[in-house]
Each structure stands twice: as C-alpha cells, then as structure tokens.
C-alpha positions in Angstrom: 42.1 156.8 -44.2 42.5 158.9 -47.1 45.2 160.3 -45.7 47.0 158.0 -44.3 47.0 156.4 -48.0 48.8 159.3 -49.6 52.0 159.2 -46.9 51.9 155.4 -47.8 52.3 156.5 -51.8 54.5 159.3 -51.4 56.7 156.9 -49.0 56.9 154.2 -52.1 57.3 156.8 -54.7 60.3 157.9 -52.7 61.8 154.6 -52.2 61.4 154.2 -56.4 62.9 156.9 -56.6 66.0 156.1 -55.0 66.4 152.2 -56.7 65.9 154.0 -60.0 68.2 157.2 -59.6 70.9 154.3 -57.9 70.3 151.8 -60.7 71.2 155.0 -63.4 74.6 154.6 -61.9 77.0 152.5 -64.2 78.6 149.5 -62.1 76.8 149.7 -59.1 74.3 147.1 -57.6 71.1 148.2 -56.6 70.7 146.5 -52.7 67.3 147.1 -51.0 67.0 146.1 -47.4 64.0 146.0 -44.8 64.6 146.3 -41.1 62.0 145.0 -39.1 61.3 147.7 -35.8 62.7 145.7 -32.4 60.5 146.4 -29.6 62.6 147.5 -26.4 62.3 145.4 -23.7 63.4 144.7 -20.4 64.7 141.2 -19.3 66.3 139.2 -16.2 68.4 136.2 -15.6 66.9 133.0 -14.7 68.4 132.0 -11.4 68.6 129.4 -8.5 67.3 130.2 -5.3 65.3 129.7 -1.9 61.8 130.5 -2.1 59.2 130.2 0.9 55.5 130.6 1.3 54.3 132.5 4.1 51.5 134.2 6.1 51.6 137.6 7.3 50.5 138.0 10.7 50.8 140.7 13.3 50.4 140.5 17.1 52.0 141.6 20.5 55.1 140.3 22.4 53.9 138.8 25.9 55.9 137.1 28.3 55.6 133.1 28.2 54.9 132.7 32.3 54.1 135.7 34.4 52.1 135.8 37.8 51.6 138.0 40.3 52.9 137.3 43.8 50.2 137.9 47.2 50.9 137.7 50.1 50.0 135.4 52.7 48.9 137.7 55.7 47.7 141.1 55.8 49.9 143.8 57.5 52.2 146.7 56.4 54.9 147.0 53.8 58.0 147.8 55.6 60.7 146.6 53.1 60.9 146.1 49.5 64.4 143.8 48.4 63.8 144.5 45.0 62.8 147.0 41.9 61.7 146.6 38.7 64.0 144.9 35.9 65.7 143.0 38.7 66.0 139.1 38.0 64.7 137.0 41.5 64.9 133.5 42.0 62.3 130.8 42.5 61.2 131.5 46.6 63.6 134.7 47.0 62.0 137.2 49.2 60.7 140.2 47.1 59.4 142.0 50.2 58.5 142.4 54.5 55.5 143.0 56.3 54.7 144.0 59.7 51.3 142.1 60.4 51.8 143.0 64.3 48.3 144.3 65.9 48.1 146.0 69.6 48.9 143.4 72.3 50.7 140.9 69.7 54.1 140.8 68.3 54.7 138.8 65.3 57.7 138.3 63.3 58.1 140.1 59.8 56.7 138.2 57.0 58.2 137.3 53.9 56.5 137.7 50.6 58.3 135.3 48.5 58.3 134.8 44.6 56.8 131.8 43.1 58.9 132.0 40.1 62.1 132.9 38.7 62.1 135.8 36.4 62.4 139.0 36.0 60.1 142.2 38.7 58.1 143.4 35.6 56.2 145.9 38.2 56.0 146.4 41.7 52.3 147.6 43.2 52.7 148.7 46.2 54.9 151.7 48.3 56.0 151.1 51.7 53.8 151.9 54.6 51.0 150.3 52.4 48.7 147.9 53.8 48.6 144.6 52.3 46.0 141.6 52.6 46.2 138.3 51.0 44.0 139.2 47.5 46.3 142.6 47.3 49.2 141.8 44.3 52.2 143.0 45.6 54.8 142.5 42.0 54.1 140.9 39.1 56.9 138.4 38.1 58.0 137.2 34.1 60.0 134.9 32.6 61.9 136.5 29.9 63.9 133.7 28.6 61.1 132.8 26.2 58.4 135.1 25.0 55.2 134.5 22.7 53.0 135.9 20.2 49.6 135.4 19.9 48.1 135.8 16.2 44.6 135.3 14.2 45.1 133.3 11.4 42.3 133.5 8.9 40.0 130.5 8.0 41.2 129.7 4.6 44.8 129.4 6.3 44.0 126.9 9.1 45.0 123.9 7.0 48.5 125.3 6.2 49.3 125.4 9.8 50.8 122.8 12.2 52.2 123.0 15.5 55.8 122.7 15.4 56.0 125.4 12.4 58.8 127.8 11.8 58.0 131.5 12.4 59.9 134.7 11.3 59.8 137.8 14.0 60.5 141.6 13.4 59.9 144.6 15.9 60.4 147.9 15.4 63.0 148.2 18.3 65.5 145.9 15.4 64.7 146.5 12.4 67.5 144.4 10.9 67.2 141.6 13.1 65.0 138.6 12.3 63.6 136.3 15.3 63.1 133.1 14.8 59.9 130.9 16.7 57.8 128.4 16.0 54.3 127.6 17.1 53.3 126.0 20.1 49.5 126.3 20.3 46.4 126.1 17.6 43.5 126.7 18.8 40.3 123.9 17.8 38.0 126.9 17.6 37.6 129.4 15.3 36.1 132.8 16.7 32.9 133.6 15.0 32.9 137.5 14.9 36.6 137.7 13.2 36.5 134.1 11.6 40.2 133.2 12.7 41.8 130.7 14.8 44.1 131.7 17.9 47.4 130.4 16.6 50.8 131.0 19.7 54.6 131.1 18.2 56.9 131.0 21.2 60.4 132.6 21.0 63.5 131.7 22.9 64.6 135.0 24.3 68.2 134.8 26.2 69.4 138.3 25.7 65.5 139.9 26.8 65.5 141.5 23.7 62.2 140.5 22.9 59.8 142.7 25.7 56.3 142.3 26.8 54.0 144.9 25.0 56.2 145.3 21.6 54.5 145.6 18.6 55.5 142.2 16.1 55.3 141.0 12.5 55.2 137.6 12.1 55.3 135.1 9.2 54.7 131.9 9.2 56.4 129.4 7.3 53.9 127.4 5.3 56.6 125.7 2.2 59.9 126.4 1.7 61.8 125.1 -1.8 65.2 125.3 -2.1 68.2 125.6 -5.4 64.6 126.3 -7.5 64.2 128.1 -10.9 63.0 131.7 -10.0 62.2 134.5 -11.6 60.0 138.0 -10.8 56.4 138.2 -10.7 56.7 140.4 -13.9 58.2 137.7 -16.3 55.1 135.4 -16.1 52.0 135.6 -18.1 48.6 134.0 -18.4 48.1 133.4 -21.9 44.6 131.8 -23.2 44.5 129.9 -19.6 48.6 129.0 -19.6 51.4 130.6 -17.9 54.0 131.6 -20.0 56.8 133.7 -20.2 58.8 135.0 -23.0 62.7 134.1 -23.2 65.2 136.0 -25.6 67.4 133.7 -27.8 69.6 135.5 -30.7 67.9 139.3 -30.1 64.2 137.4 -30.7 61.0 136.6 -28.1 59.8 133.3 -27.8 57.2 131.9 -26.0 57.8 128.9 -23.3 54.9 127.6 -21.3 55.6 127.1 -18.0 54.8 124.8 -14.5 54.9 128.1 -11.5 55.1 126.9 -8.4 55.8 128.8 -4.6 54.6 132.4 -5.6 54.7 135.5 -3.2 54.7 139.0 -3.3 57.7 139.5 -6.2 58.4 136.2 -7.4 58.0 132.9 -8.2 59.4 129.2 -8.7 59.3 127.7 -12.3 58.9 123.9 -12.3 59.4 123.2 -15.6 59.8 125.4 -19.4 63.1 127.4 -18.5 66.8 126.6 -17.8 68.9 128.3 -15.7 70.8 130.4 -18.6 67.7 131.7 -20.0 66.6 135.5 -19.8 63.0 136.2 -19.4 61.5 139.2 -20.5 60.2 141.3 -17.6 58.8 144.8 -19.1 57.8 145.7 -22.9 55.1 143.0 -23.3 52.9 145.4 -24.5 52.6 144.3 -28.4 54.9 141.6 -28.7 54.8 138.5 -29.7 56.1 135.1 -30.2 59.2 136.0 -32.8 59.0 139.1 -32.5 62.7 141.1 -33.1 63.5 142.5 -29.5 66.1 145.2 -28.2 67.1 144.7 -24.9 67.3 148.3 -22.5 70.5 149.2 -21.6 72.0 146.9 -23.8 73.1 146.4 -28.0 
C-alpha cells in the first residue's frame, strides 16, 4: 500500500508540474483533460431470423415393410430370376423348384414375392433344398424408410405424431432429409427411461439404405422473422436476463424477454430493436455506462 501511494504522489506532482511550468507561459491557457480508459469489447448486430427448438436423436435407417418370402413346398432350387438390388413386383416369381420325388413328376414350382420392392438378400444357392419354414430372399420397400429413436422422459410432452424431423447420414453430409413421425410409443422402457418414438422418410431415389447410421432432430417450436442474437450476448444479472447494447461508444444495460434458445443462440421477445449491437465478449468489468471500444473498429 505504501507503495502504491508514492506512484500515486509522484504521478500528481508530475501532473503540477506541467499546469504550473504551462501556466509560466505568457498568453497561453492552461487546459487539463481526463480520459476515461474504454474497455474493448466485442459486439454483433441484432438481426431477424428463423429459430427452431429441437431434440437430438440418433438411430438406424431400416426399411418401412420388408418380409421374407418361403416357399410353399419343399424341393430343390433349380433357378433363381433374380439377384440382389433388383426391384420385383407384387407376385413376380423370384425363384423355381423341383419338388419331384422317385415315381412322381411334378411341375416346377414358383416361389413368388409377396411384395413389391427391392431383393435386399437372397439365402439360398441353387441345388439347395428348400422346405416351406426355409426363407429363400428377403424383400424391402425402399420408397419410404424409418428411424427408430429413444426419446428421453422429460421430452415425451414435446412430441406429437405428425412432427417434422430433420435427417443426416454420413453417406451426404450436405444433404438434409426431411420425415416426420409416425409412431409414439404409450410405454416408456424402464431400464433406459425413454419412449420408442418412429420418423418415417419418403425415399424415391433409395438414397436412404437399411443399416445407415442417422442423426435426427426433431422439430419441437419453430419462430420465424424473430429478434436473435448469440448465446454470448445474454446475461443473467441478479435473477434477469440482460444484455448490454452500445449507443454513442457507451454500454447500457437492457433487460430482456429470451425466448427459443439452442446451442448458439437465442430469440429476444422484447428489450432490443433490430438496429441495436449487443455486446458479445469483454464483459469482464464493465458496466452499465461504462466508455467502450469496439475490436476491430474506431
């Protein structure tokens, strides 16, 4: 303390020292001005946008309808019409068997699909024997393609059927997929604590495939043309949100209503206009009135 006190001294004896050597001077005014320090901060524009609240879900692609396809007699496998990846109609024949024993001749028989889709495997080789409980292809439908996520407890009331869902895979990583789900589950699983929740997918170009790994979000609120600003710019303040604006190179504080938040920003209700700038970094210190310097700029 003691020496923090002479600095101070020598500082005003300095200052003295200069009014009194300028005031010596015949003619000339002596003019003494303080500058207050600005603290350098960092700010943003307050602008109008979309904003949505979501939930962040993961689960795997699977195809909407798939079956496999039996046959209806036992015998051999002596032609197969199709291979995998090729699309089959509803009743086209998918493959033959001999079913003729010693002393009988019977025609070939027809294994026929069920379904029209697309020959996701074939499980048998010709020459194999066949009986009625042996699957001989398994058969999907493509066109439309689901997802089947956990969602946690706490989140069960922001869900309804009919929602809109948001899809990435890996396989296009700039390509959003848009569902919506179909099914919620009444019951809750009591080891994990979440409710089986399906988004189905429309799926015309099979880009979507059975197995892939997804993201999905579901759309709980979307606001549209709202104030928003980052995550940074808002502060909690003796229990209220505020945020500090810049008007003529000085911070002032404006309480604010938030609204929609997610991971980097949020809506402001009320306390801002659109023209505003909001301080986002160099909060450290300041205060309401406070002389500021904006970075990067005068």
């Amino acid at each position: 303390m003691k020496k923090k006190g002479i600095i101070a001294g020598i500082t005003i004896l300095a200052i003295v020292l200069v009014i009194v050597g300028r005031a010596m001077l015949p003619g000339e005014e002596v003019e003494v001005v303080f500058v207050a320090e600005r603290v350098t901060v960092k700010v943003v524009d307050v602008v109008r946008g979309n904003i949505r609240e979501t939930i962040s879900l993961v689960g795997d692609v699977e195809a909407q309808n798939r079956f496999e396809v039996y046959p209806r007699v036992s015998g051999k496998i002596i032609q197969k019409n199709v291979v995998v990846g090729n699309r089959v109609k509803k009743g086209e024949t998918i493959a033959l068997i001999d079913r003729d024993e010693p002393g009988f001749k019977f025609e070939l028989s027809p294994v026929n699909s069920f379904l029209s889709g697309i020959v996701g495997r074939i499980h048998v080789d010709l020459g194999d024997m066949v009986t009625p409980h042996t699957p001989v292809a398994s058969i999907v439908d493509m066109d439309r393609v689901k997802i089947k996520v956990g969602v946690a407890e706490r989140d069960i009331p922001r869900i309804k059927k009919g929602q809109e869902a948001r899809v990435e895979v890996v396989a296009y990583p700039q390509e959003v997929f848009m569902g919506r789900v179909d099914k919620i589950s009444p019951v809750i699983d009591i080891f994990s604590r979440r409710a089986p929740v399906e988004v189905i997918i429309d799926n015309p170009e099979h880009k979507l495939k059975p197995g892939m790994f997804a993201r999905v979000e579901l759309i709980t609120n979307e606001r549209r043309n709202v104030l928003i600003v980052p995550r940074d710019a808002v502060l909690v303040r003796d229990g209220r949100e505020i945020v500090y604006v810049i008007e003529n190179s000085v911070a002032k504080i404006k309480e604010v209503e938030t609204g929609i938040v997610t991971e980097d920003r949020i809506e402001l209700i009320s306390g801002v206009e659109s023209q505003n700038k909001v301080i986002i970094g160099g909060h450290f210190g300041l205060r309401d009135g406070a002389r500021v310097r904006v970075e990067g700029g005068k």
